[in-house]
N, CA, C and O of each residue as an XYZ file, in Angstrom:
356
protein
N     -14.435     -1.125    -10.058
C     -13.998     -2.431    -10.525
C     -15.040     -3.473    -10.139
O     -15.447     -3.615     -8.986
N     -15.441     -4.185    -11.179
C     -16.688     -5.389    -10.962
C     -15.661     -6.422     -9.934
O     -14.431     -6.445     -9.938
N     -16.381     -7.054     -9.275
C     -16.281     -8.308     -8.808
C     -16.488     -9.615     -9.156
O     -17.638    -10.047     -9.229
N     -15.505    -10.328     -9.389
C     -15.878    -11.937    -10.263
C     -17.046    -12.838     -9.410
O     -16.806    -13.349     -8.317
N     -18.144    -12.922    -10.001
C     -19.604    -13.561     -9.693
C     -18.948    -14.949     -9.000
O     -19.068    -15.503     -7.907
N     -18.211    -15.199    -10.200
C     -17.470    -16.862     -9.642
C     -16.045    -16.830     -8.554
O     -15.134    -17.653     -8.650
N     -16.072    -15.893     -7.695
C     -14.924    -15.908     -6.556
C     -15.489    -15.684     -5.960
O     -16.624    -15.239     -6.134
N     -14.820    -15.941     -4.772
C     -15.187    -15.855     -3.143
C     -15.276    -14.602     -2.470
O     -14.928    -14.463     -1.298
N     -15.950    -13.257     -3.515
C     -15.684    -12.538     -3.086
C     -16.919    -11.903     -4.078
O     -17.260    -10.720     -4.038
N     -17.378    -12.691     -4.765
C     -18.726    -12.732     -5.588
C     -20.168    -12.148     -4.537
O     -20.362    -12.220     -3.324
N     -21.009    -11.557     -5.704
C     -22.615    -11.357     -5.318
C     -23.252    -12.805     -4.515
O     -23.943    -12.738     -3.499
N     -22.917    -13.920     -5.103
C     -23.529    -15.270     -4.860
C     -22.182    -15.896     -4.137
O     -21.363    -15.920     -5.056
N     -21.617    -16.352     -3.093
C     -20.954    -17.197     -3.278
C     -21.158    -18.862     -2.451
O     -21.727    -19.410     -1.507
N     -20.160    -19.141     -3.699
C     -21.131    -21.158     -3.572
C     -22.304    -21.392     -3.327
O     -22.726    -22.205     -2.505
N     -22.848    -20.773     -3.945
C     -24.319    -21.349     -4.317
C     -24.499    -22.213     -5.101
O     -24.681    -21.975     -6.295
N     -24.487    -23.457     -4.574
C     -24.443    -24.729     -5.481
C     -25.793    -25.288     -6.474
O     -25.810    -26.025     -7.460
N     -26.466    -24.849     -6.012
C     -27.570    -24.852     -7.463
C     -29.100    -24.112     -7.451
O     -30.041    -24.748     -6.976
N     -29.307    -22.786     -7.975
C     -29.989    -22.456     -7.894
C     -30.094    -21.224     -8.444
O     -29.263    -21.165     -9.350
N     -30.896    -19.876     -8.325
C     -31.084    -18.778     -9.125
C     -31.017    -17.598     -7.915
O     -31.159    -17.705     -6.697
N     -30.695    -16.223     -8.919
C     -30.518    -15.064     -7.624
C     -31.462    -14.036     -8.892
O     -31.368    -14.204    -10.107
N     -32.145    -13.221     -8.358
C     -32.103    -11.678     -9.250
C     -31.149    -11.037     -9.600
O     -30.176    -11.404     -8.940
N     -30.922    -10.341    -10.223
C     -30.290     -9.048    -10.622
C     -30.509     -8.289    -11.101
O     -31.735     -8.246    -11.212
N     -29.882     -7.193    -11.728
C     -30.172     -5.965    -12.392
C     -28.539     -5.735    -13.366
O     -27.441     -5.454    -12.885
N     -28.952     -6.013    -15.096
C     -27.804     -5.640    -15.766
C     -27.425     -4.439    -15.649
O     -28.154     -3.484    -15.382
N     -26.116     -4.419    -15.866
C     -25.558     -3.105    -15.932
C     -24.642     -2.508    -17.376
O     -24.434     -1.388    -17.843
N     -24.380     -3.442    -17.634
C     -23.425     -4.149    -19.030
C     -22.874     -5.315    -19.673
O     -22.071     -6.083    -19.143
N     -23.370     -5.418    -20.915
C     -22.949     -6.379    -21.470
C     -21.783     -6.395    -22.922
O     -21.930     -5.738    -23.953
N     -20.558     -7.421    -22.575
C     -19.725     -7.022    -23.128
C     -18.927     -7.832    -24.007
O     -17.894     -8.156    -23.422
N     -18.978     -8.214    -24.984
C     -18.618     -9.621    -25.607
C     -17.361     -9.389    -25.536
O     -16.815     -8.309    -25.762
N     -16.631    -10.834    -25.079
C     -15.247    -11.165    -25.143
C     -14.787    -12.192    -26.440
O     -15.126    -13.372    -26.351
N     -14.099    -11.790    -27.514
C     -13.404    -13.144    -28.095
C     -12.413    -13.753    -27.662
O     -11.399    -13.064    -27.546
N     -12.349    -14.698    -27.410
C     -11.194    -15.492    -27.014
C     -10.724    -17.003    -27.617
O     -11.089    -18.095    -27.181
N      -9.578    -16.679    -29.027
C      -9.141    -17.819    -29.194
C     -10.609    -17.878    -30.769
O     -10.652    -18.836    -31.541
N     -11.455    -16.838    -30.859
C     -12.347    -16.888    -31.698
C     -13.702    -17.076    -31.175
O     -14.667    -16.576    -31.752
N     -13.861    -18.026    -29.723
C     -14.690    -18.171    -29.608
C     -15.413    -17.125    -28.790
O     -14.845    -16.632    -27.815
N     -16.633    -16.761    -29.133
C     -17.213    -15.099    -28.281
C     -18.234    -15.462    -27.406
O     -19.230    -16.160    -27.595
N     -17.832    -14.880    -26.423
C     -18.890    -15.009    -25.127
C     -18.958    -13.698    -24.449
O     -18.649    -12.595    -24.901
N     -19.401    -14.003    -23.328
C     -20.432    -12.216    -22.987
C     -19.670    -12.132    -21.939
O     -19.264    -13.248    -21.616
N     -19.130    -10.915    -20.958
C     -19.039    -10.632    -20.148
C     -20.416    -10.053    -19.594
O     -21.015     -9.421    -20.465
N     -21.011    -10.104    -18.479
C     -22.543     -9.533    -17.846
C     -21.899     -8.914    -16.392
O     -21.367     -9.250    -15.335
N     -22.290     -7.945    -17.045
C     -21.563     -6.957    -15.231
C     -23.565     -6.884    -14.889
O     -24.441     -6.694    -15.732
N     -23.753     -7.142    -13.203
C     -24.758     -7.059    -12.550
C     -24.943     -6.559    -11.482
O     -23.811     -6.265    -11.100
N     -26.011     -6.108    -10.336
C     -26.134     -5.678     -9.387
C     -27.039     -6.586     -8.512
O     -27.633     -7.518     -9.054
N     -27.156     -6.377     -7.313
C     -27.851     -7.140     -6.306
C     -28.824     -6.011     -6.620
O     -28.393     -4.860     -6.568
N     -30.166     -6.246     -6.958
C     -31.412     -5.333     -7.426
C     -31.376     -5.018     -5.590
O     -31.493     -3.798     -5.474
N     -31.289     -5.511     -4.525
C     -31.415     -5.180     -3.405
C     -30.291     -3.663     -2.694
O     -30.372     -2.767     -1.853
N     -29.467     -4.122     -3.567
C     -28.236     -2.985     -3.052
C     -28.116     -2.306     -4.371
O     -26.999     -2.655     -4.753
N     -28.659     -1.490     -5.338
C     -28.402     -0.829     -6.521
C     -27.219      0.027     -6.479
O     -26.531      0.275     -7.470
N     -26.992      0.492     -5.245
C     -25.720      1.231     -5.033
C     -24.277      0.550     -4.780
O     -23.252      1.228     -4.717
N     -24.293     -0.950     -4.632
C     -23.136     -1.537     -4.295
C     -22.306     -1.841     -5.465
O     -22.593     -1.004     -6.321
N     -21.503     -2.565     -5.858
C     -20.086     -2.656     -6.502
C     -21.149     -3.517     -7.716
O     -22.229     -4.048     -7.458
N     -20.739     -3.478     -8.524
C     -20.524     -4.592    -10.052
C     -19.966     -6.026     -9.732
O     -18.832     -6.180     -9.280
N     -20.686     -6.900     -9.950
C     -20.340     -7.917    -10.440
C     -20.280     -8.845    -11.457
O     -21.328     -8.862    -12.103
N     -19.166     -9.883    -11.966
C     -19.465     -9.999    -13.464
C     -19.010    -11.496    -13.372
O     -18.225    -12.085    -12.629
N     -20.083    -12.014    -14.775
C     -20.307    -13.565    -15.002
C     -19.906    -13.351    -16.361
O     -20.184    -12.359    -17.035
N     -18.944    -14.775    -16.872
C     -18.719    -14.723    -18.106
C     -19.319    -15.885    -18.753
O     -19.005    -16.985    -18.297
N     -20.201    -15.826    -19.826
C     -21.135    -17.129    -20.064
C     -20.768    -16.848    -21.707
O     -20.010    -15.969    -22.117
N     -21.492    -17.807    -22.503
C     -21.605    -17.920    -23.716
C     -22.553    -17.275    -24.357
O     -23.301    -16.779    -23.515
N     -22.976    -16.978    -25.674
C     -23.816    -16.103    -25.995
C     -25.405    -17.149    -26.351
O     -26.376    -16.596    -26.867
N     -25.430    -18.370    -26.055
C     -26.333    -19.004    -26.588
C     -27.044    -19.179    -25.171
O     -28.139    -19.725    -25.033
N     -26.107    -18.526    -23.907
C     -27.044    -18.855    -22.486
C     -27.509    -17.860    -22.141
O     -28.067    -18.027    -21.056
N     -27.633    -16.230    -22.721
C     -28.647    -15.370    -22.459
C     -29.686    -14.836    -23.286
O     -29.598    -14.988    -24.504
N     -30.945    -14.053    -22.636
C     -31.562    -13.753    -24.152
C     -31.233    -12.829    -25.174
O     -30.636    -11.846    -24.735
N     -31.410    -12.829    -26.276
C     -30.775    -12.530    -27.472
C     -30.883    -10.663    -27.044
O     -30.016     -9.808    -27.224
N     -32.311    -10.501    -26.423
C     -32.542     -8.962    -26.471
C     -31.800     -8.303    -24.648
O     -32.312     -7.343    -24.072
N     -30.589     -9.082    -24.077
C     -30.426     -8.271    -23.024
C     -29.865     -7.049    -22.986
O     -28.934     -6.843    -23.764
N     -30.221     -6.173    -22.250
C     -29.572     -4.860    -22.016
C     -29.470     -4.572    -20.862
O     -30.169     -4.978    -19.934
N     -28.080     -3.425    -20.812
C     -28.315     -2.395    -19.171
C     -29.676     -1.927    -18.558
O     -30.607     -1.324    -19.093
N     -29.545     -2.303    -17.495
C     -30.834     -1.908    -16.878
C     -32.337     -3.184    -16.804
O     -33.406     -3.059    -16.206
N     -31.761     -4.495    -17.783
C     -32.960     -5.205    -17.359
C     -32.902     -6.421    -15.975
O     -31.813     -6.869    -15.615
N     -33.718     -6.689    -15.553
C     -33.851     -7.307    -14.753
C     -34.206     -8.810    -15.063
O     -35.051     -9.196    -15.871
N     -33.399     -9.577    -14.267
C     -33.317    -10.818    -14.538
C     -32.479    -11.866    -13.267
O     -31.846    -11.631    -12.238
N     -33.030    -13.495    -14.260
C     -32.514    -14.513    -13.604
C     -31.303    -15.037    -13.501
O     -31.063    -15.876    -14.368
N     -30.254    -14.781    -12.552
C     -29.013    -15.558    -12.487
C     -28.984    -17.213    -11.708
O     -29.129    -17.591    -10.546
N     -28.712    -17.934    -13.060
C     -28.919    -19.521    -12.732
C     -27.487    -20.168    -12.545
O     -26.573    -19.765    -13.264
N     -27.334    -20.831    -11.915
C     -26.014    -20.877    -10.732
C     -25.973    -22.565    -10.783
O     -26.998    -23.235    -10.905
N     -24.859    -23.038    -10.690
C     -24.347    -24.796    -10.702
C     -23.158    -24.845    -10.499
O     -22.318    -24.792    -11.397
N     -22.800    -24.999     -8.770
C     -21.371    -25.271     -8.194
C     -20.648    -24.010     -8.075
O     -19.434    -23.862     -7.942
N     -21.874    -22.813     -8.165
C     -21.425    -21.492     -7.653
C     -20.849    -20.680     -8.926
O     -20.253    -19.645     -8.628
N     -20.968    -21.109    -10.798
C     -20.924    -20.501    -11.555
C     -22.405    -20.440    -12.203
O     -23.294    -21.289    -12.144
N     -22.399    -19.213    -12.822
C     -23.745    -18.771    -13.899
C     -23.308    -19.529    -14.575
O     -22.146    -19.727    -14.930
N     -24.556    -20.189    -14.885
C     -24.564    -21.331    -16.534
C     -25.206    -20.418    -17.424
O     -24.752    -20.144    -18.535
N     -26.700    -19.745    -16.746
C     -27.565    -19.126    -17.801
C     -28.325    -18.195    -17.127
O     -28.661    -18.282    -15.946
N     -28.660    -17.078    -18.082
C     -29.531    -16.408    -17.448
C     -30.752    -15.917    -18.497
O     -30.649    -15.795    -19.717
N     -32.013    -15.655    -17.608
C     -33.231    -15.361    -17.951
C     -33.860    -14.508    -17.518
O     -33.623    -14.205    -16.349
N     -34.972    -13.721    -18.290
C     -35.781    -13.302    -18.049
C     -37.001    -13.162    -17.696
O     -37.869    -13.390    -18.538
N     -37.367    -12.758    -16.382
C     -38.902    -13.239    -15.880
C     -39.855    -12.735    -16.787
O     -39.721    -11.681    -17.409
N     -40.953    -13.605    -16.868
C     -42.168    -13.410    -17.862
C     -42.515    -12.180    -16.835
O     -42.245    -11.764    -15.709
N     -43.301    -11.885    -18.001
C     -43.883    -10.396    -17.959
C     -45.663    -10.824    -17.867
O     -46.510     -9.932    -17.815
């Protein structure tokens, strides 16, 4: 069972503004009410073996090409993901 990114029991918690790494694991669109946004289950790239955690964002705040397994930026404001990115290559 993932862990909610945004509870107190989150990968990040209250991290009031700033970015973490990760490592996707799955991405999972939710509709709700019509409107569709992503579920992003992630890992602490530091602990690859520890539990899932998951951020629910909109589809216009990640990049278009994410998948399981890439590595990336979790961007954080009042301890929720707003957006996430991918480090240049």
């Amino acid at each position: 069972m993932a862990r909610d990114a945004n509870g107190p029991a989150g990968y990040t918690v209250w991290m009031l503004n700033g970015s973490k790494k990760a490592v996707i694991t799955k991405v999972q669109p939710v509709s709700i009410h019509g409107q569709v946004s992503l579920d992003i289950y992630f890992l602490d790239p530091d602990d690859p073996q520890g539990q899932a955690s998951r951020a629910r964002v909109g589809e216009e705040s990640v990049p278009r090409s994410l998948e399981a397994g890439d590595h990336v930026e979790l961007h954080y404001v009042l301890g929720v993901v707003t957006h996430i990115t991918k480090p240049q290559r």
